[in-house]
ROMI-598630 format. One record per residue: residue number from 1; chain; x, y, z of N, C-alpha, C in turn. Coordinates in nm, 2 decimals. Atoms other than C-alpha are relative to their C-alpha. Layout:
REM ROMI-598630
NUM:A:X:Y:Z:X:Y:Z:X:Y:Z
...
END
This chain:
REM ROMI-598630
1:A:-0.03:-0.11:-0.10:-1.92:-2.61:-1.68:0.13:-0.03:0.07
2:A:-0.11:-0.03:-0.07:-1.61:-2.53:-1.51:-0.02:-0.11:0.14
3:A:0.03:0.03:-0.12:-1.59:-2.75:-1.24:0.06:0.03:0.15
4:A:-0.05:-0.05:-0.12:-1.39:-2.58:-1.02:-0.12:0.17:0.02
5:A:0.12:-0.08:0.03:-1.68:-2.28:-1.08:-0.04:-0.03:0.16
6:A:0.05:-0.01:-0.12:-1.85:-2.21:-0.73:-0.18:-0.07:-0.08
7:A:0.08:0.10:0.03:-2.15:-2.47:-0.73:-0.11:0.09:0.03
8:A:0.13:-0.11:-0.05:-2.52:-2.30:-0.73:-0.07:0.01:0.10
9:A:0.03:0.01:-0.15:-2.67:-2.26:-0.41:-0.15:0.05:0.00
10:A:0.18:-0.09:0.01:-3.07:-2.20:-0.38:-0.04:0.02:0.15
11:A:0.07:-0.02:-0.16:-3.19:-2.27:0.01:-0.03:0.16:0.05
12:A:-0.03:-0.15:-0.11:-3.04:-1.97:0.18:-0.04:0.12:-0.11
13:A:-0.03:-0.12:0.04:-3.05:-1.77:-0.09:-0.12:0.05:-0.03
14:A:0.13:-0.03:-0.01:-3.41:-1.72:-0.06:-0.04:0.08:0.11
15:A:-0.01:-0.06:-0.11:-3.36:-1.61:0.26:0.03:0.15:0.06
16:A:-0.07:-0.17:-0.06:-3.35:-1.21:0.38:0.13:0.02:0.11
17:A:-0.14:-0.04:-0.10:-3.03:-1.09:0.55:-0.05:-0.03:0.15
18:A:0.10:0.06:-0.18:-3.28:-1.10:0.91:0.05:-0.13:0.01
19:A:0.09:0.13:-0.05:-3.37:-1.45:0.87:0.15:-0.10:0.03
20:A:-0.14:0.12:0.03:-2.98:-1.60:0.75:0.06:0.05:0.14
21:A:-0.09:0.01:-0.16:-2.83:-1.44:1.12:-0.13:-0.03:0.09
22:A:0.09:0.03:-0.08:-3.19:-1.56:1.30:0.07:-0.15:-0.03
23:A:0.02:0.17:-0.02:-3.14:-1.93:1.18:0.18:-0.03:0.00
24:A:-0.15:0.00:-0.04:-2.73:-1.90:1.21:0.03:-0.01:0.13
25:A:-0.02:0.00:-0.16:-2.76:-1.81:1.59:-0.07:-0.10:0.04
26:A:0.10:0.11:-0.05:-3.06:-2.02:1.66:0.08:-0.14:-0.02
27:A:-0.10:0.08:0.03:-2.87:-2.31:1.47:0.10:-0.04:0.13
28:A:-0.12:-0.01:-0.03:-2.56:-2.24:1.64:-0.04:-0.08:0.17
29:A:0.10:0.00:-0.12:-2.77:-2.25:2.00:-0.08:-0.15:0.01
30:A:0.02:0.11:0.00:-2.95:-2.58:1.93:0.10:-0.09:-0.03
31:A:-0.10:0.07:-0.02:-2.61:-2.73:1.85:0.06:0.00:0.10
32:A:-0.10:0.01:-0.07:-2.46:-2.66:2.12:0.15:0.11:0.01
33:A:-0.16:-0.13:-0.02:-2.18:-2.43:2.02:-0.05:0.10:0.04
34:A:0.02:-0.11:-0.12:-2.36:-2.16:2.21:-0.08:-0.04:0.11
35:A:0.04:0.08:-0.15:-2.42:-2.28:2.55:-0.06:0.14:0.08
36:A:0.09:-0.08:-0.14:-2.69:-2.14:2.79:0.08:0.07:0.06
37:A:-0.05:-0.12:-0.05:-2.59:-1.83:2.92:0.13:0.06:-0.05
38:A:-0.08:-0.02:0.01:-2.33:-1.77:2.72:-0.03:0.19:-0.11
39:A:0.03:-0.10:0.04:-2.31:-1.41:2.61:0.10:0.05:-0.14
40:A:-0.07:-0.03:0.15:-2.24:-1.27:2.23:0.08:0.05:-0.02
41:A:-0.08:-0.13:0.04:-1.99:-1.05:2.09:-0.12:0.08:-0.04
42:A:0.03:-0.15:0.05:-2.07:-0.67:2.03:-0.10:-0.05:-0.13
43:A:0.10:0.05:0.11:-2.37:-0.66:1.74:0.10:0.01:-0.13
44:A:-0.02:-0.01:0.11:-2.09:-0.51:1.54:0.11:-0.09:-0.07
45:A:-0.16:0.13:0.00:-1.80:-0.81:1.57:-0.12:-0.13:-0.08
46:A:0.13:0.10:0.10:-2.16:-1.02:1.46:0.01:0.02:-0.13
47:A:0.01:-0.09:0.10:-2.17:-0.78:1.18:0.05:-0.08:-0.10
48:A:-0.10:0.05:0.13:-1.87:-0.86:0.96:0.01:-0.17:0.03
49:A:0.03:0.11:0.04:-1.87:-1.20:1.12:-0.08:-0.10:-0.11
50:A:0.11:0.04:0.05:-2.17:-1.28:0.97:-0.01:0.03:-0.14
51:A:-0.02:-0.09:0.10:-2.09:-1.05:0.66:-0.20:0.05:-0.07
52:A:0.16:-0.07:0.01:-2.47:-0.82:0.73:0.05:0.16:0.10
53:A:-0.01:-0.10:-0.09:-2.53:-0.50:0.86:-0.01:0.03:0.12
54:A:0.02:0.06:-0.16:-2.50:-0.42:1.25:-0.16:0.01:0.03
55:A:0.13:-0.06:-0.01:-2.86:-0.29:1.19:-0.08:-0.15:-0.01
56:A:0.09:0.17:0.00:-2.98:-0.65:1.10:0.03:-0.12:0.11
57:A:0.02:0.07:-0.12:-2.84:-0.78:1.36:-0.03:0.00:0.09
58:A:0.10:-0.05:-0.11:-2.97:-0.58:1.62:-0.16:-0.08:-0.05
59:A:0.13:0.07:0.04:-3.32:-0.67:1.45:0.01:-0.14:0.01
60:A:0.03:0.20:-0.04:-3.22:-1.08:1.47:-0.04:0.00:0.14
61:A:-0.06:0.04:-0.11:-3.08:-1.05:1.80:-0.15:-0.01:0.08
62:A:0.10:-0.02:-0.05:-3.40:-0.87:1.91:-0.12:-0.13:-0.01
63:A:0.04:0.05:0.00:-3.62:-1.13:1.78:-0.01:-0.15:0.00
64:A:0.01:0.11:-0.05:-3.49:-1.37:1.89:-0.01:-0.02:0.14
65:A:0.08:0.02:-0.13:-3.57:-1.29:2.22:-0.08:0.01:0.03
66:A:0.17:0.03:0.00:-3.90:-1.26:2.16:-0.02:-0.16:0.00
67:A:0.03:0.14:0.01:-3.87:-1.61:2.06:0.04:-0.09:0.10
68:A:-0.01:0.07:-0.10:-3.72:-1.72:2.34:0.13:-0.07:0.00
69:A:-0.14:0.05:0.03:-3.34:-1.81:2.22:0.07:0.06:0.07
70:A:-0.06:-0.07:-0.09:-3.21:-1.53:2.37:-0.06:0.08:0.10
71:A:0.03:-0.11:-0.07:-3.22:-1.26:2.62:0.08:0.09:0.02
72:A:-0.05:-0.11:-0.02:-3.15:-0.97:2.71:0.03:0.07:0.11
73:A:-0.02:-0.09:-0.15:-2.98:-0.80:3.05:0.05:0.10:0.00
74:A:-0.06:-0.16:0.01:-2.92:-0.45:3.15:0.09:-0.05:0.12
75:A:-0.10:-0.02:-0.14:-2.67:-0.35:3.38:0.12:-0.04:0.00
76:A:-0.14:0.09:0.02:-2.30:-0.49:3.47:-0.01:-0.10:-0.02
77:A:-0.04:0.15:0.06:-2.20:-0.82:3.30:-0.13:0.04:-0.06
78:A:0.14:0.01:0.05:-2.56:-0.75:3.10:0.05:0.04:-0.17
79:A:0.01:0.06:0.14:-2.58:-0.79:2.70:-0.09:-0.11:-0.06
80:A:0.10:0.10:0.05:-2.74:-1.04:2.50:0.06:-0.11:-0.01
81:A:-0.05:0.10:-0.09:-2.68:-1.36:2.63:-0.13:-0.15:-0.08
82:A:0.10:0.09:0.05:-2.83:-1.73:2.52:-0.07:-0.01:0.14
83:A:0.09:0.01:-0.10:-3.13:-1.80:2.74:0.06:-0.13:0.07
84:A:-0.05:0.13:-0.05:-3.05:-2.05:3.00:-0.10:-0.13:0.00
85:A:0.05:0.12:0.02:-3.33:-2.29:2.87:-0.06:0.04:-0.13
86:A:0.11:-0.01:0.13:-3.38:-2.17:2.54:-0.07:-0.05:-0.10
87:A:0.12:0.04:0.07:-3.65:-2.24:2.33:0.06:-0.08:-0.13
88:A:-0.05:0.10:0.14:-3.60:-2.50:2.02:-0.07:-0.02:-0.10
89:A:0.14:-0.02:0.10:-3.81:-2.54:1.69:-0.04:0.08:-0.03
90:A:0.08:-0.13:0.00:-3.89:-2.21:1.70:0.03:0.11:-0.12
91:A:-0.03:-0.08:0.12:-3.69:-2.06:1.37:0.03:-0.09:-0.08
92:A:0.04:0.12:0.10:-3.80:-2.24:1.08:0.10:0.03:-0.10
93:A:-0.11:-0.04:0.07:-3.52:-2.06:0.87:0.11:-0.09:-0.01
94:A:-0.13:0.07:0.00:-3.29:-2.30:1.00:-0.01:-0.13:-0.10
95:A:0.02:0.12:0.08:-3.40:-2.59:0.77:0.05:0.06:-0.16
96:A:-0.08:-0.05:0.12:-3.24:-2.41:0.47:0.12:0.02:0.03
97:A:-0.14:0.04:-0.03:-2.91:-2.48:0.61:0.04:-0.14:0.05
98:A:-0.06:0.08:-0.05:-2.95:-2.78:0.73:-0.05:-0.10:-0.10
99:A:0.03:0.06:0.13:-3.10:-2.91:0.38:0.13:0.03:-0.13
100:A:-0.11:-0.12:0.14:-2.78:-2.74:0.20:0.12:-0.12:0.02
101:A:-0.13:0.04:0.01:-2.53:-3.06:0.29:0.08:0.01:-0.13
102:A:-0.11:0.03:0.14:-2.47:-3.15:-0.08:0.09:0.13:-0.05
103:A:-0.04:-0.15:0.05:-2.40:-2.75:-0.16:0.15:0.02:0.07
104:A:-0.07:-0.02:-0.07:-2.17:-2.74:0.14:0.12:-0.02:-0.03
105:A:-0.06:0.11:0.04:-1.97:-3.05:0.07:0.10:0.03:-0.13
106:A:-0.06:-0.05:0.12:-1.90:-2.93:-0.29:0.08:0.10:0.06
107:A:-0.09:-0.10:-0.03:-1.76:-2.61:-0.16:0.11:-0.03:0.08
108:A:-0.14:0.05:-0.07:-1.54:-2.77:0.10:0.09:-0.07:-0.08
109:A:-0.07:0.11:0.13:-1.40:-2.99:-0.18:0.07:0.12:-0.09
110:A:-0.07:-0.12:0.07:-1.35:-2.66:-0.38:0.09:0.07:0.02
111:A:-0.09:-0.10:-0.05:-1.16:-2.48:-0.15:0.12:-0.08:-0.02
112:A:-0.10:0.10:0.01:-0.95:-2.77:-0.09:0.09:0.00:-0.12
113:A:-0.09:0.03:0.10:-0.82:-2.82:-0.46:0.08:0.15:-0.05
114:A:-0.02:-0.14:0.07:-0.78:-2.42:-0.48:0.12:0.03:0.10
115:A:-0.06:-0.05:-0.13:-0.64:-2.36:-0.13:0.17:-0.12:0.02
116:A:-0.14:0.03:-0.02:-0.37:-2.65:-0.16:0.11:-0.02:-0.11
117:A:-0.16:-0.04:0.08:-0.22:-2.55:-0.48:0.04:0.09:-0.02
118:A:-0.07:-0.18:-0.06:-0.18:-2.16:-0.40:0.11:-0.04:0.08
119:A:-0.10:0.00:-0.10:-0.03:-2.30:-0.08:0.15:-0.08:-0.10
120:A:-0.12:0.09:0.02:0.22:-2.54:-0.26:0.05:0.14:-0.14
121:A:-0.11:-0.10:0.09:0.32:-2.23:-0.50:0.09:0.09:0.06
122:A:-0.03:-0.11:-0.07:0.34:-2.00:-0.21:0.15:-0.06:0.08
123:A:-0.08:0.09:-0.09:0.55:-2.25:-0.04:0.16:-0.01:-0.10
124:A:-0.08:0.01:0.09:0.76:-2.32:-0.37:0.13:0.14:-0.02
125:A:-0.05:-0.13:0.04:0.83:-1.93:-0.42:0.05:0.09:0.09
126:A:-0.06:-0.11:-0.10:0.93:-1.82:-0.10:-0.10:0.05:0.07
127:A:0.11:-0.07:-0.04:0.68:-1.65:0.17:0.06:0.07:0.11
128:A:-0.05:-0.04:-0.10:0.78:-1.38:0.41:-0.13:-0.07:0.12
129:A:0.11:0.06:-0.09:0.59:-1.49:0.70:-0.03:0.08:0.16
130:A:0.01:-0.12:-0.12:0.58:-1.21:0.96:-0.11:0.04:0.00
131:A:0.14:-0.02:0.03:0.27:-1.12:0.87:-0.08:-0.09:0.04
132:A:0.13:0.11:-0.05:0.10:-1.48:0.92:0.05:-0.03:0.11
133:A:0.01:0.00:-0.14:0.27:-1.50:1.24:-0.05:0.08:0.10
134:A:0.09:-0.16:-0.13:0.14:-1.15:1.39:-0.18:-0.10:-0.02
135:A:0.12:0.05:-0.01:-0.22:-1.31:1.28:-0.03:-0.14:0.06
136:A:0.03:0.08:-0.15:-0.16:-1.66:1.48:0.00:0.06:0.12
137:A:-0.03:-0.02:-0.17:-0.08:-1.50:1.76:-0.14:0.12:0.02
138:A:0.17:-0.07:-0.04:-0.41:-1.24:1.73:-0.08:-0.08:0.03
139:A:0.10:0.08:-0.03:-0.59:-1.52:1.68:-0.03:-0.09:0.12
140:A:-0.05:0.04:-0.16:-0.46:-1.71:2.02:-0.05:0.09:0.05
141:A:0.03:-0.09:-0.12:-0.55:-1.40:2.20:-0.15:0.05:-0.04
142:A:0.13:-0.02:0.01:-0.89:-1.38:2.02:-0.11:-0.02:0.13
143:A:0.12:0.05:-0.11:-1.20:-1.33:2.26:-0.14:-0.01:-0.04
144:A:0.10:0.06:0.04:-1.46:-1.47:2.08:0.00:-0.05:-0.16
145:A:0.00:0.04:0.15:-1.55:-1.65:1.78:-0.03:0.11:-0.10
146:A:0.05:-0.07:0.09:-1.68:-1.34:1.59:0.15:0.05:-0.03
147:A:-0.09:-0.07:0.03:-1.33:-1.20:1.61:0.11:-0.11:-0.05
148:A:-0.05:0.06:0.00:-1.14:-1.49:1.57:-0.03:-0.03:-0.18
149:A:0.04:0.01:0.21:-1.35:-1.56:1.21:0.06:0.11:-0.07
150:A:-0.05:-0.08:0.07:-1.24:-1.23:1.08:0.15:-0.02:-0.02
151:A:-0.18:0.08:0.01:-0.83:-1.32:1.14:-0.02:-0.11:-0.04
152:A:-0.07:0.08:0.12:-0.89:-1.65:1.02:0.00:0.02:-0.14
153:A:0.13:0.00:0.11:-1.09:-1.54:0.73:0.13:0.12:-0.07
154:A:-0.14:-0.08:0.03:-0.73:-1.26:0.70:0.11:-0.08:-0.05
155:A:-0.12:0.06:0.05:-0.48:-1.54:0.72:-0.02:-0.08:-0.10
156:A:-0.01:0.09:0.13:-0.59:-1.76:0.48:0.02:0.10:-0.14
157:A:0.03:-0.14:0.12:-0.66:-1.45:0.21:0.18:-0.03:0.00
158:A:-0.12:-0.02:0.02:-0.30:-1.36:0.29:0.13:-0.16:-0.04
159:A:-0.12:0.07:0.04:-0.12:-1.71:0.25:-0.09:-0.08:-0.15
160:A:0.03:0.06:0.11:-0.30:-1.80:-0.03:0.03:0.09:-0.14
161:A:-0.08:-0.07:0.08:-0.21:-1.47:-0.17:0.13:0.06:-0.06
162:A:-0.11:0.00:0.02:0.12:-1.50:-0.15:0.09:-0.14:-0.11
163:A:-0.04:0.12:0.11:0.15:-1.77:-0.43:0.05:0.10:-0.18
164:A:-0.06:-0.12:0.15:0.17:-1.47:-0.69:-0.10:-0.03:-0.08
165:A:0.05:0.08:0.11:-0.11:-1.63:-0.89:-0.16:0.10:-0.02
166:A:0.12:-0.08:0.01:-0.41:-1.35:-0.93:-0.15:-0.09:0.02
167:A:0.07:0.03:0.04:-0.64:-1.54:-1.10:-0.05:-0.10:0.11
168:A:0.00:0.10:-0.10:-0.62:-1.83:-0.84:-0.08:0.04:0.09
169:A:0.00:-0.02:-0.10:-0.64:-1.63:-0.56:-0.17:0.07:0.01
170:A:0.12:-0.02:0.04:-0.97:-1.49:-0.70:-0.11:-0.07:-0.01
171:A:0.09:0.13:-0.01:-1.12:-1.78:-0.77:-0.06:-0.06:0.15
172:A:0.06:0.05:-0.18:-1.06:-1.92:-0.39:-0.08:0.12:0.07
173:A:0.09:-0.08:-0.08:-1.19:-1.61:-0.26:-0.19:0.00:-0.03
174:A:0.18:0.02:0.00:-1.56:-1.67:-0.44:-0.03:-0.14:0.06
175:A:0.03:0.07:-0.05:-1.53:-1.98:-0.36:-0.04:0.00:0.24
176:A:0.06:-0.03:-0.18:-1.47:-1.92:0.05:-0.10:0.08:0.05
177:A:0.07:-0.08:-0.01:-1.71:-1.62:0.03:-0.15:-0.11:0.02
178:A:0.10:0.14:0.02:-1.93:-1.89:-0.08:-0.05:-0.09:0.15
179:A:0.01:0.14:-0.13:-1.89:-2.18:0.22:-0.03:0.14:0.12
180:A:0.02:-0.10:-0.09:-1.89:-1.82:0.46:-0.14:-0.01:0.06
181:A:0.10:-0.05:-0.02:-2.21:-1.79:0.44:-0.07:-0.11:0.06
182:A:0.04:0.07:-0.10:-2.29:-2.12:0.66:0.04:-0.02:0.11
183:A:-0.04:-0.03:-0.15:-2.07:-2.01:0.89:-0.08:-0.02:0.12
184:A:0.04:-0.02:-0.13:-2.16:-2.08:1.26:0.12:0.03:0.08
185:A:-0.09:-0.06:-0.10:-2.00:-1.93:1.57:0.03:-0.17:0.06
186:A:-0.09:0.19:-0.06:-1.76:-2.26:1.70:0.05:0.03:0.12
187:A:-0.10:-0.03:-0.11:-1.64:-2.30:2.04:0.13:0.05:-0.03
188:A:-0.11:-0.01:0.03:-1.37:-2.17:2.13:0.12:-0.04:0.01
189:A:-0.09:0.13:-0.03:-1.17:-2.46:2.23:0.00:-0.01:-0.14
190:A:0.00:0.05:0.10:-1.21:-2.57:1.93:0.05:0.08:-0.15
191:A:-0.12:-0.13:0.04:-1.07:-2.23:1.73:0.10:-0.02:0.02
192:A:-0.16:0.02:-0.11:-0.78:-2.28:1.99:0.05:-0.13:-0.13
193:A:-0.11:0.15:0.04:-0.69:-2.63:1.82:-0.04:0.03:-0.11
194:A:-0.05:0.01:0.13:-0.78:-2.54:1.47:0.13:0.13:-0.03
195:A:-0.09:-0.06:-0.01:-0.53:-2.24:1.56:0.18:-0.07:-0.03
196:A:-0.09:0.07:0.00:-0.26:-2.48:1.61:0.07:-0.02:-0.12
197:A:0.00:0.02:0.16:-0.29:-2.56:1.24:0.06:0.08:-0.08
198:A:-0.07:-0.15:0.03:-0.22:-2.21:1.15:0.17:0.01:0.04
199:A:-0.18:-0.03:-0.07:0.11:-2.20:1.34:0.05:-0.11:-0.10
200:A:-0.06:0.07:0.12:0.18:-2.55:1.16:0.06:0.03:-0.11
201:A:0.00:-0.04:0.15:0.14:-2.38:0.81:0.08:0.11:0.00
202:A:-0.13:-0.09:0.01:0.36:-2.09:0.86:0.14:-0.10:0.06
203:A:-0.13:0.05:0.03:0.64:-2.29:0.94:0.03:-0.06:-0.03
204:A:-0.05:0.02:0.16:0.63:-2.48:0.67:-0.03:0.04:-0.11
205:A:-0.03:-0.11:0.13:0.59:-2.23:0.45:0.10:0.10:0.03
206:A:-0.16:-0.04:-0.05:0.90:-2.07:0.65:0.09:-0.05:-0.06
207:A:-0.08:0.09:0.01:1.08:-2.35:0.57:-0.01:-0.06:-0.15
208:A:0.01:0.03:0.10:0.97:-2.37:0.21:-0.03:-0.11:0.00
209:A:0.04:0.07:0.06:0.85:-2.70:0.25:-0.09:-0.03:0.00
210:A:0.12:0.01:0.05:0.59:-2.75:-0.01:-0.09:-0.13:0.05
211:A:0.01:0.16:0.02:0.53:-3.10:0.07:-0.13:-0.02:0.14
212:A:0.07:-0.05:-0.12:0.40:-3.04:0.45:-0.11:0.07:0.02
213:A:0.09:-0.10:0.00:0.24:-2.73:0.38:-0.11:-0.06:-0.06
214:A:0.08:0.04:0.06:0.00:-2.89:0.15:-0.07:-0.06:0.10
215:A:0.07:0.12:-0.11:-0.08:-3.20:0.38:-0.06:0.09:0.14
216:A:0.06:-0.09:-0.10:-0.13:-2.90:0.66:-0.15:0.00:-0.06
217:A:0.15:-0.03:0.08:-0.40:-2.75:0.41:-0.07:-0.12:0.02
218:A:0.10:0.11:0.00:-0.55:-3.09:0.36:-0.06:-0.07:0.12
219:A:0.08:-0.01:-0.14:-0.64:-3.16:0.74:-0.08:0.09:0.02
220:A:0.02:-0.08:-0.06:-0.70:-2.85:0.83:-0.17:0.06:-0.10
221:A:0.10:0.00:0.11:-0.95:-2.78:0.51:-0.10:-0.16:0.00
222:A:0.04:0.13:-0.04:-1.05:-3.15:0.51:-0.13:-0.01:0.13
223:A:0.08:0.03:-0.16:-1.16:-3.17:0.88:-0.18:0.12:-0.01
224:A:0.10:-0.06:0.04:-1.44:-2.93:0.72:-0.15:-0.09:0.02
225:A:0.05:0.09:0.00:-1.61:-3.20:0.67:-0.07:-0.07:0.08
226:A:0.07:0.05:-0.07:-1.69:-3.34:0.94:-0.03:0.12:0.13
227:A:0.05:-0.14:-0.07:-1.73:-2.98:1.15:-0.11:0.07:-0.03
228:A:0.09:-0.15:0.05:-1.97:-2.80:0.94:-0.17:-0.04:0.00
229:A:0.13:0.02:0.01:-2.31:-2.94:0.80:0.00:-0.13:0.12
230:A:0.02:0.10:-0.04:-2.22:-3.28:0.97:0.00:0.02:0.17
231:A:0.04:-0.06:-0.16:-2.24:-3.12:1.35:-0.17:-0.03:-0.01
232:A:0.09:-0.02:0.05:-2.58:-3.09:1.22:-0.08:-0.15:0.00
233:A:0.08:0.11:0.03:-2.68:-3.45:1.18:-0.02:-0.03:-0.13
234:A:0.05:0.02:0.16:-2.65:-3.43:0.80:0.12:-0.07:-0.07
235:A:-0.16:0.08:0.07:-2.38:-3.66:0.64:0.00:0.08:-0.15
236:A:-0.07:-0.03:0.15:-2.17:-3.59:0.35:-0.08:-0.06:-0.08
END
C-alpha cells in the first residue's frame, strides 16, 4: 500500500453527522477549550467549521442542552452558551475520538511529509504572497475559532498550492480533510500564537527561503502532536 495513502479510519466513521458535532463540542467542553460560559459562534460558522449541515447543528447544539453541556439564553448577550457547571460523562460518542490516537498520529505524520515538500517547491519557485498575507491578518482579527479554522484551513490550501504540483496538492488535501474531522474548537490564545507561524511562513516564502520555510512547516505541523489527541490524555 501506498504509504503516503490516507490511513483507514473506523471509530468516528460509525458515527452520524449529530453524534461527531455532539461529542466534538462535549469533548472540546470537558477539555477545557470551552470554558463555562463561554458562548459559541453562529450555528452556521459551526457548520463549515465542523464541515455538517447548519441543520445538524442546531439538532447537536439542542441536545446538548438537554444533556446539560449547554444552554441556552434569550434576549441581549443570549445564544448558546457552555453551562456554567456543565455536565461530564454524559456523551458517550466521545470515546471514538479519544480511542482514534494511533489514526490521528499517522495523519499528522502524513501531512507533515506532504505539507513540507509542496512548501519547499513553493518556496524554490517563487510565491506571490499577498494573498497569504490578507489571510494572516484575517485570521489576527478572527473572532472565534469557527472562523479562524476556515482561514487557516484557506491558507494552508493556498501555500501549498502554490508549488505548481497538482497531484501533491491533492493528495494533502485528502489527507487534511482527513485529520479535519477531529478537529476541536482551540482557544483562542492559542490560534493567536499558532498565527504567528503563519506570518513566519510567508516571509520565508517571500524571501524564497526554502530552508526556513520547511523548518516553519515542521513546528508548526509537528506541534500537532502534542495539541490534538494528546490534550486528551492519549499519547502518541
Amino acid at each position: 500500500m501506498d504509504r503516503l495513502s490516507v490511513p483507514a479510519l473506523t471509530g468516528i466513521r460509525r458515527l452520524s453527522a449529530l453524534d461527531t458535532v455532539r461529542a466534538r463540542i462535549a469533548l472540546a467542553v470537558e477539555l477545557g477549550l470551552l470554558a463555562p460560559g463561554e458562548a459559541l459562534p453562529p450555528g452556521g460558522e459551526i457548520a463549515v467549521a465542523l464541515g455538517v449541515s447548519e441543520i445538524t447543528v442546531r439538532r447537536a447544539l439542542v441536545s446538548l442542552c438537554s444533556d446539560g453541556v449547554l444552554e441556552r439564553r434569550r434576549g441581549r448577550g443570549g445564544g448558546t452558551l457552555v453551562s456554567l457547571s456543565p455536565a461530564r460523562g454524559v456523551v458517550a460518542e466521545i470515546a471514538a475520538y479519544t480511542g482514534a490516537a494511533a489514526e490521528v498520529h499517522e495523519l499528522i505524520d502524513h501531512r507533515l511529509v506532504l505539507e513540507s515538500g509542496l512548501v519547499h517547491l513553493a518556496a524554490v519557485r517563487g510565491v506571490a504572497v499577498d494573498e497569504l498575507w490578507e489571510l494572516v491578518g484575517r485570521m489576527e482579527k478572527a473572532s472565534g475559532w469557527a472562523e479562524f479554522h476556515e482561514l487557516d484551513a484557506a491558507f494552508h490550501l493556498a501555500v501549498v498550492g502554490a508549488s505548481g504540483m497538482p497531484s501533491g496538492v491533492a493528495r494533502f488535501g485528502d489527507v487534511v480533510r482527513e485529520l479535519y474531522r477531529y478537529y476541536l474548537p482551540y482557544p483562542m490564545e492559542y490560534l493567536r500564537e499558532s498565527n504567528r507561524e503563519h506570518a513566519e511562513l510567508v516571509e520565508a516564502l517571500g524571501k524564497g527561503d526554502a530552508v526556513r520555510a520547511v523548518d516553519v512547516v515542521c513546528r508548526h505541523v509537528g506541534a500537532l502532536h502534542s495539541t490534538m489527541l494528546a490534550r486528551h490524555g492519549v499519547s502518541p
